[in-house]
Structure formats: C-alpha cells, structure tokens
mmCIF file of the N, C-alpha and C atoms, coordinates in Angstrom:
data_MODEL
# 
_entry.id   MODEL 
# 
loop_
_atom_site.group_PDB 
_atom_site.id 
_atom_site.type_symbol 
_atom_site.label_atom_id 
_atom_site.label_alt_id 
_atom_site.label_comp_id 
_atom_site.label_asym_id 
_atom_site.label_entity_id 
_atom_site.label_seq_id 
_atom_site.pdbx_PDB_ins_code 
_atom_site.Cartn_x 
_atom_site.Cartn_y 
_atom_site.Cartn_z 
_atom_site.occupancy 
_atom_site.B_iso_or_equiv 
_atom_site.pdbx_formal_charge 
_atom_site.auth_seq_id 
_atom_site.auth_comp_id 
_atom_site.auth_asym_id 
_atom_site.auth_atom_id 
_atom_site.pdbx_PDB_model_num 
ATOM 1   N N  . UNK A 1 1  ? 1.820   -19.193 -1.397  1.00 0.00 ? 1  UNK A N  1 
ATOM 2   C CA . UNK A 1 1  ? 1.379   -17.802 -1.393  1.00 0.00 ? 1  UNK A CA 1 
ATOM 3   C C  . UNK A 1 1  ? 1.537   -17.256 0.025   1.00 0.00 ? 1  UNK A C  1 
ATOM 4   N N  . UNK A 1 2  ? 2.407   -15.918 0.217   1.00 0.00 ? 2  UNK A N  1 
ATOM 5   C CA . UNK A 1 2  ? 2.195   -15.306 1.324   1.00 0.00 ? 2  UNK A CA 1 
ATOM 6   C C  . UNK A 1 2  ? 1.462   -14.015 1.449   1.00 0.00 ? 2  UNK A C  1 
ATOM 7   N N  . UNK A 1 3  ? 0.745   -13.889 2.278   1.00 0.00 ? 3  UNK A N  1 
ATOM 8   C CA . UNK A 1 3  ? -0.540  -12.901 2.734   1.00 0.00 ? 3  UNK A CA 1 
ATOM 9   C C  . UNK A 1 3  ? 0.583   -11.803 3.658   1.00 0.00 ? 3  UNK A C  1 
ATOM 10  N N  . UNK A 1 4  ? 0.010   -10.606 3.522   1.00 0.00 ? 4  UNK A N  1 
ATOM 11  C CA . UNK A 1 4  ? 0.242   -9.652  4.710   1.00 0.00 ? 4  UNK A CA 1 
ATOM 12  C C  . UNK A 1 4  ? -0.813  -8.637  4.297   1.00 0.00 ? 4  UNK A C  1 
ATOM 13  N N  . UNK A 1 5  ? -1.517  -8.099  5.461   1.00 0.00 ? 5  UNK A N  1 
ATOM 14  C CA . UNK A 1 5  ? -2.677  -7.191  5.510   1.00 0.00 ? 5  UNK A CA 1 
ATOM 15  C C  . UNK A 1 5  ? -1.809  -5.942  6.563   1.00 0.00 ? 5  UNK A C  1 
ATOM 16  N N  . UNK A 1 6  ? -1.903  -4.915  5.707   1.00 0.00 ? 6  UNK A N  1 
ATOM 17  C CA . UNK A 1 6  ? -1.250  -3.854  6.196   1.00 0.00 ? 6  UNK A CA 1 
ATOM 18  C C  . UNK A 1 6  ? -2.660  -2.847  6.525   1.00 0.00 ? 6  UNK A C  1 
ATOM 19  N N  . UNK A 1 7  ? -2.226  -1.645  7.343   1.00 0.00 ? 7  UNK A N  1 
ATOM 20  C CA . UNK A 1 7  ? -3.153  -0.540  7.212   1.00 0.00 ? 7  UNK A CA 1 
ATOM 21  C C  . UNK A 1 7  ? -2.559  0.360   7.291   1.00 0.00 ? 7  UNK A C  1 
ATOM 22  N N  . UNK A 1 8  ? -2.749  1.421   6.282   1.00 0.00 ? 8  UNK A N  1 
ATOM 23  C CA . UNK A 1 8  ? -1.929  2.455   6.220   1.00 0.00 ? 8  UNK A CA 1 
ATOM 24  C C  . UNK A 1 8  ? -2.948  3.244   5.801   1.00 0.00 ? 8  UNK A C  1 
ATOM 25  N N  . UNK A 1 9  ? -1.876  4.730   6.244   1.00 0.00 ? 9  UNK A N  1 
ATOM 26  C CA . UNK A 1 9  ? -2.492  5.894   5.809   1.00 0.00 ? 9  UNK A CA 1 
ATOM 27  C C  . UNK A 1 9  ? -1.787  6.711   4.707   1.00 0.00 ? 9  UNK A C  1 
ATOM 28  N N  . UNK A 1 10 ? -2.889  6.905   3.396   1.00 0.00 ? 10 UNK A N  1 
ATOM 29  C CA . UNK A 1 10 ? -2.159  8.098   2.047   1.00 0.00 ? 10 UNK A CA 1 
ATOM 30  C C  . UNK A 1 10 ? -1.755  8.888   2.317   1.00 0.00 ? 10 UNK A C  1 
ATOM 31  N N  . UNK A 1 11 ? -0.701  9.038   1.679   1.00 0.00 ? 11 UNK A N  1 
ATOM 32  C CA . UNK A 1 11 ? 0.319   10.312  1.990   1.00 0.00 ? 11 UNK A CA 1 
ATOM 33  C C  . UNK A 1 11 ? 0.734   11.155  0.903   1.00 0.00 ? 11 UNK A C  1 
ATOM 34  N N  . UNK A 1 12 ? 1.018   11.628  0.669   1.00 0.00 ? 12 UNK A N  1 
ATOM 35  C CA . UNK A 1 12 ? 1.393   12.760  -0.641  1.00 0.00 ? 12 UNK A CA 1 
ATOM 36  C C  . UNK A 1 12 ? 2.390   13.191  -0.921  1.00 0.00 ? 12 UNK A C  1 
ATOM 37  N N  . UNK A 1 13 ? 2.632   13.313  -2.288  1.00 0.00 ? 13 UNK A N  1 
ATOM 38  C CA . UNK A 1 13 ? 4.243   13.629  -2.867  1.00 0.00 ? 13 UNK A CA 1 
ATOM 39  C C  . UNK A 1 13 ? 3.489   14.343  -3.898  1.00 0.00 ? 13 UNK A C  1 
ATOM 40  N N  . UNK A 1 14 ? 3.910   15.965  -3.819  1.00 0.00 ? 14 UNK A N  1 
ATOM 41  C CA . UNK A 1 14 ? 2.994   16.863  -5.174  1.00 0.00 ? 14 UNK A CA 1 
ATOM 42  C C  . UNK A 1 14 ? 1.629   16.501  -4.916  1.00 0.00 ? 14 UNK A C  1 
ATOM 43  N N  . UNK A 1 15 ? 1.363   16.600  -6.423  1.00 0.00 ? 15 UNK A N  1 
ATOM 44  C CA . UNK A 1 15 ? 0.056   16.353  -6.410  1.00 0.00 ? 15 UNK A CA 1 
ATOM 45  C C  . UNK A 1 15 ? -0.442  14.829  -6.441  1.00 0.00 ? 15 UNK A C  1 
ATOM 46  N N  . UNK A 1 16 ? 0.525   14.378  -6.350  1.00 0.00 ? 16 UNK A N  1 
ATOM 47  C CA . UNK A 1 16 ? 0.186   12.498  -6.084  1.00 0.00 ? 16 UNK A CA 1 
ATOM 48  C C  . UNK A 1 16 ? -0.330  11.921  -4.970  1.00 0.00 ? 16 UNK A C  1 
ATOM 49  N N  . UNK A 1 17 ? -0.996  11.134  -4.874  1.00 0.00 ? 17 UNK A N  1 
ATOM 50  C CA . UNK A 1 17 ? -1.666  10.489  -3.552  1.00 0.00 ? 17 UNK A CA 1 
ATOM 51  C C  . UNK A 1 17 ? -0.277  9.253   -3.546  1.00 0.00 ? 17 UNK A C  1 
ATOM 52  N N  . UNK A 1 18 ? -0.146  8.554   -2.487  1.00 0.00 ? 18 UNK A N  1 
ATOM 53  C CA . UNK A 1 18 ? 1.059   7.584   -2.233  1.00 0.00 ? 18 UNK A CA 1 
ATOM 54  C C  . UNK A 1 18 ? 0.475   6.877   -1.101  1.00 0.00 ? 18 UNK A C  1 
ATOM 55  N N  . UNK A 1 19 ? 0.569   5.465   -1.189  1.00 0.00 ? 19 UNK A N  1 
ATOM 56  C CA . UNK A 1 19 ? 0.609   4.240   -0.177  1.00 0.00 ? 19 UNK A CA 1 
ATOM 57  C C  . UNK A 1 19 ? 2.318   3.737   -0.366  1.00 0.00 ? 19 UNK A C  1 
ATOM 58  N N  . UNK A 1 20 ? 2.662   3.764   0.817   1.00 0.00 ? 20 UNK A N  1 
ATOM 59  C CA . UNK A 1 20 ? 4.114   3.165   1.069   1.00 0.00 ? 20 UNK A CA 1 
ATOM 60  C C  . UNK A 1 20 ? 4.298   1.965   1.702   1.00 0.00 ? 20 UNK A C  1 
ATOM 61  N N  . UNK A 1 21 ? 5.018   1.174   0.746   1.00 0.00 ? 21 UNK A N  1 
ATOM 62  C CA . UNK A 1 21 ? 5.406   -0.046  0.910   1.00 0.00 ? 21 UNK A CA 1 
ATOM 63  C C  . UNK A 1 21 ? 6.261   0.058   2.394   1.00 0.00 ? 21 UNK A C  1 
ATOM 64  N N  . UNK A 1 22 ? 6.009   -0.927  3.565   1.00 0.00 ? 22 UNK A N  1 
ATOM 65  C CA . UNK A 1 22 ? 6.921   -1.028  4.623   1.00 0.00 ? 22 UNK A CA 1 
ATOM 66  C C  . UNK A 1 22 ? 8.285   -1.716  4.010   1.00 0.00 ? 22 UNK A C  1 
ATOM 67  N N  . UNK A 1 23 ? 9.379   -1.224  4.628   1.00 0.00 ? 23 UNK A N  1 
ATOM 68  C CA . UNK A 1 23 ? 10.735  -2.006  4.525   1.00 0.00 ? 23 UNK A CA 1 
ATOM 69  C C  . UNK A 1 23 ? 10.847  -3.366  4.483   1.00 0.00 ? 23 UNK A C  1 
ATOM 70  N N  . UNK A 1 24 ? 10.142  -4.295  5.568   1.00 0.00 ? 24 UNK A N  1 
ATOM 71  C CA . UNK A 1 24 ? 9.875   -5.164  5.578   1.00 0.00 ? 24 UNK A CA 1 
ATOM 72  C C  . UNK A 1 24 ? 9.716   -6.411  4.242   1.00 0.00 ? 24 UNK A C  1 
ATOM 73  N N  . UNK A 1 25 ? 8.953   -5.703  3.604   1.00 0.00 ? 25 UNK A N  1 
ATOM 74  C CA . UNK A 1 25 ? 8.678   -6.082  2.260   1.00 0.00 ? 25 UNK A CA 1 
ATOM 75  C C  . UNK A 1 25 ? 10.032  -5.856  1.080   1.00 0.00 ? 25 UNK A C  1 
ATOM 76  N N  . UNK A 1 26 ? 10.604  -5.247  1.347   1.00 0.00 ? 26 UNK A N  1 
ATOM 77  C CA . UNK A 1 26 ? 12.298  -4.518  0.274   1.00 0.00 ? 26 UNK A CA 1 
ATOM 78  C C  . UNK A 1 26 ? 12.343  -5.669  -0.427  1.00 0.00 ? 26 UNK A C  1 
ATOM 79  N N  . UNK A 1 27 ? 12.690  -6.814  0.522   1.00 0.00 ? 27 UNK A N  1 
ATOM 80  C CA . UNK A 1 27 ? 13.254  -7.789  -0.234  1.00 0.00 ? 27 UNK A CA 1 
ATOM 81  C C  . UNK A 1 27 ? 12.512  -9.317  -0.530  1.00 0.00 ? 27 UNK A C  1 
ATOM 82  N N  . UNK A 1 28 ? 11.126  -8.876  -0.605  1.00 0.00 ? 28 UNK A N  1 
ATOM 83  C CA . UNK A 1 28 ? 10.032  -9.579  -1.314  1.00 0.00 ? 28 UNK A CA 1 
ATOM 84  C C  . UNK A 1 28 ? 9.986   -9.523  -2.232  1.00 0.00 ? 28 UNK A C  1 
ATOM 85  N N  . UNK A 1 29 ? 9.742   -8.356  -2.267  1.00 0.00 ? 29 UNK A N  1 
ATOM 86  C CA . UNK A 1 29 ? 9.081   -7.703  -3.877  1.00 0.00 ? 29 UNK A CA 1 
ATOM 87  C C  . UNK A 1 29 ? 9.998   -6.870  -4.628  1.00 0.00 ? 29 UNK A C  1 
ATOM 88  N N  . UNK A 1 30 ? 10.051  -7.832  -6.428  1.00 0.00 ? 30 UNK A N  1 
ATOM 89  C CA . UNK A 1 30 ? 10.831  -7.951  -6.831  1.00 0.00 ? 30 UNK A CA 1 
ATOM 90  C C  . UNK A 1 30 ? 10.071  -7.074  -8.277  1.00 0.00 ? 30 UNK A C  1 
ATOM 91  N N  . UNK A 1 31 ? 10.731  -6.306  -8.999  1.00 0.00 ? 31 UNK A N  1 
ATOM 92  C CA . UNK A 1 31 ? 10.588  -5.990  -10.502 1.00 0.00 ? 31 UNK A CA 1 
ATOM 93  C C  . UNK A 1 31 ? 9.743   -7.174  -10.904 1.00 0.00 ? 31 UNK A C  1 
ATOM 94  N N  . UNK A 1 32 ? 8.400   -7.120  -11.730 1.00 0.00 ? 32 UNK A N  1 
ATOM 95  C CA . UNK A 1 32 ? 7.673   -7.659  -12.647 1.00 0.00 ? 32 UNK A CA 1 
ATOM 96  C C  . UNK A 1 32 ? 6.723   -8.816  -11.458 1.00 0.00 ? 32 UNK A C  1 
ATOM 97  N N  . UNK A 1 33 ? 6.692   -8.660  -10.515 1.00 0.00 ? 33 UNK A N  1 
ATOM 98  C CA . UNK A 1 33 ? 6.138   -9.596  -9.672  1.00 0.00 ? 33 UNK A CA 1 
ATOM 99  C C  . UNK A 1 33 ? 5.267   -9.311  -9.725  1.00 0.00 ? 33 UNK A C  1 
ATOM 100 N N  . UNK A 1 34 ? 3.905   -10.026 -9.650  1.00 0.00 ? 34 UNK A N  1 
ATOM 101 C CA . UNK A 1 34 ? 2.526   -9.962  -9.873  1.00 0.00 ? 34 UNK A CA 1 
ATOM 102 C C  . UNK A 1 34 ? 2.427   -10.171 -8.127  1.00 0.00 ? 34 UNK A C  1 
ATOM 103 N N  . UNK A 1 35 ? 1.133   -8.657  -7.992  1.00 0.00 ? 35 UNK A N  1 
ATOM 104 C CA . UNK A 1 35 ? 0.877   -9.015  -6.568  1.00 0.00 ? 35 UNK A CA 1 
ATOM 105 C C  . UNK A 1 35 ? -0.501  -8.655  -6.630  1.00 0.00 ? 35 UNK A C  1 
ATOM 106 N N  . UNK A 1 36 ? -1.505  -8.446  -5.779  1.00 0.00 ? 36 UNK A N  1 
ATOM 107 C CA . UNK A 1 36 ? -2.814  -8.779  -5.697  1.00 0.00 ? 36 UNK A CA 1 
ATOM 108 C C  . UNK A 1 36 ? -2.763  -7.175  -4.253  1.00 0.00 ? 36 UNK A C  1 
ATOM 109 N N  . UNK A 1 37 ? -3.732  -6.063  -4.741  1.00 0.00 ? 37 UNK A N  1 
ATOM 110 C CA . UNK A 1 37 ? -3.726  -5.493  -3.683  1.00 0.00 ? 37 UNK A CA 1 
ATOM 111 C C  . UNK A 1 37 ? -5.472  -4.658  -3.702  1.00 0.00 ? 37 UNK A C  1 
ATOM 112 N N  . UNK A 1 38 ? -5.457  -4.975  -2.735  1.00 0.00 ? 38 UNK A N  1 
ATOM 113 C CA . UNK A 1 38 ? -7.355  -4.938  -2.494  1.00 0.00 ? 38 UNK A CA 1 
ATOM 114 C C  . UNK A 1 38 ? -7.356  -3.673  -1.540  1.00 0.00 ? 38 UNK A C  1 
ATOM 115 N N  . UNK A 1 39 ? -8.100  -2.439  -1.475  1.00 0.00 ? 39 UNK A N  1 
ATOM 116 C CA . UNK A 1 39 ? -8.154  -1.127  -0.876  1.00 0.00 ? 39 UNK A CA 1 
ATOM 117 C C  . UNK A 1 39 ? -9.653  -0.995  -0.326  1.00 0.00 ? 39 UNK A C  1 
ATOM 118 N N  . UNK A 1 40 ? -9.518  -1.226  1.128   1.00 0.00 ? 40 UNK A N  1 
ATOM 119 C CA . UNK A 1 40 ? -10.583 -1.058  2.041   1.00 0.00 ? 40 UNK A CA 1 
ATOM 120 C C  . UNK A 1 40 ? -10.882 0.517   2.485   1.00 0.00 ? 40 UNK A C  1 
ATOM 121 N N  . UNK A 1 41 ? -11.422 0.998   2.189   1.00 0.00 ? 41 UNK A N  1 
ATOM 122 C CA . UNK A 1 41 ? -11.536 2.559   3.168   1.00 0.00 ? 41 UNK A CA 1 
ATOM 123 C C  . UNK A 1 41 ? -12.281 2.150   4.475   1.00 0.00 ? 41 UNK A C  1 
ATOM 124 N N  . UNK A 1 42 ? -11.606 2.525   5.611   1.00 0.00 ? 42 UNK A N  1 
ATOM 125 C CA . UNK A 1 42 ? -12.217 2.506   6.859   1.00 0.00 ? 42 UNK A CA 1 
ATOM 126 C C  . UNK A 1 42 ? -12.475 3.716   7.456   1.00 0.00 ? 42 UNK A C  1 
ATOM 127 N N  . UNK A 1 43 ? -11.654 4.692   7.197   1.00 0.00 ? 43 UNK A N  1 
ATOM 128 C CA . UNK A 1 43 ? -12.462 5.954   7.167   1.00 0.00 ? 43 UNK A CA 1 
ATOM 129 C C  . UNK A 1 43 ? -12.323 7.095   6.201   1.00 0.00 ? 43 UNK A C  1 
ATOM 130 N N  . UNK A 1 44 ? -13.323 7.891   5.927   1.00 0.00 ? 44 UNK A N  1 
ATOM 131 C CA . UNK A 1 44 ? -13.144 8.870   4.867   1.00 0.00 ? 44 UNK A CA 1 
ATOM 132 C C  . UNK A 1 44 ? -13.371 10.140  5.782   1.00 0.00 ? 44 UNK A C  1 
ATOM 133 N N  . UNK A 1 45 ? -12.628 10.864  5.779   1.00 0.00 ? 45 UNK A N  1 
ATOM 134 C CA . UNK A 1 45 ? -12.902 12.063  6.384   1.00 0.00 ? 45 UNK A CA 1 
ATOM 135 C C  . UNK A 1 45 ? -13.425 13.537  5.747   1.00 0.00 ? 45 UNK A C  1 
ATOM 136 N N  . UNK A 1 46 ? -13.671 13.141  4.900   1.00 0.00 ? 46 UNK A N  1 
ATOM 137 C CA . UNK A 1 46 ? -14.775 13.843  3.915   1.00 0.00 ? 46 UNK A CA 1 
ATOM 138 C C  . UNK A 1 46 ? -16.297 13.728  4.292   1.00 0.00 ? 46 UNK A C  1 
ATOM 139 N N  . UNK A 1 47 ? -16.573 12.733  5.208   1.00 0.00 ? 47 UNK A N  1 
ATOM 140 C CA . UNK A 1 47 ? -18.164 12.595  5.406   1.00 0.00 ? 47 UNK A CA 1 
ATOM 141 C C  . UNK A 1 47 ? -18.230 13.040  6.697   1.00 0.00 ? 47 UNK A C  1 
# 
C-alpha cells in the first residue's frame, strides 16, 4: 500500500465544487481502482 497526504484547496467548475488530483498521481491511478480518501477541513472560512 502506498500513502500520499495531499492538501489542497476546492476549486470550482459551474456549480461543482472540485479537488484536483496532482499530475504526479496520472499514472497511479487507474480506471476501477479502489482508493481510500479521508477529508480533513482545516479551515472553513465561513466561521
């Protein structure tokens, strides 16, 4: 199993919210691959 802990910031396309995969990853992650992704908020700028 390989780990990578990213931090990113949502970004928007329309009315869609979007997290973007780094390049890095292109040629990891493959069609039907089971991956595990856990969403920390560290800040909300709503409060």
């Amino acid at each position: 199993m390989t780990e990578f802990t990213l931090t990113k910031q949502i970004s928007k396309q329309g009315s869609q919210n979007m997290i973007i995969i780094p390049a890095f990853l292109k040629d990891r992650l493959k069609p039907k691959m089971l991956v595990e992704i856990k969403i920390k908020i560290l800040e909300d700028q709503n409060e």
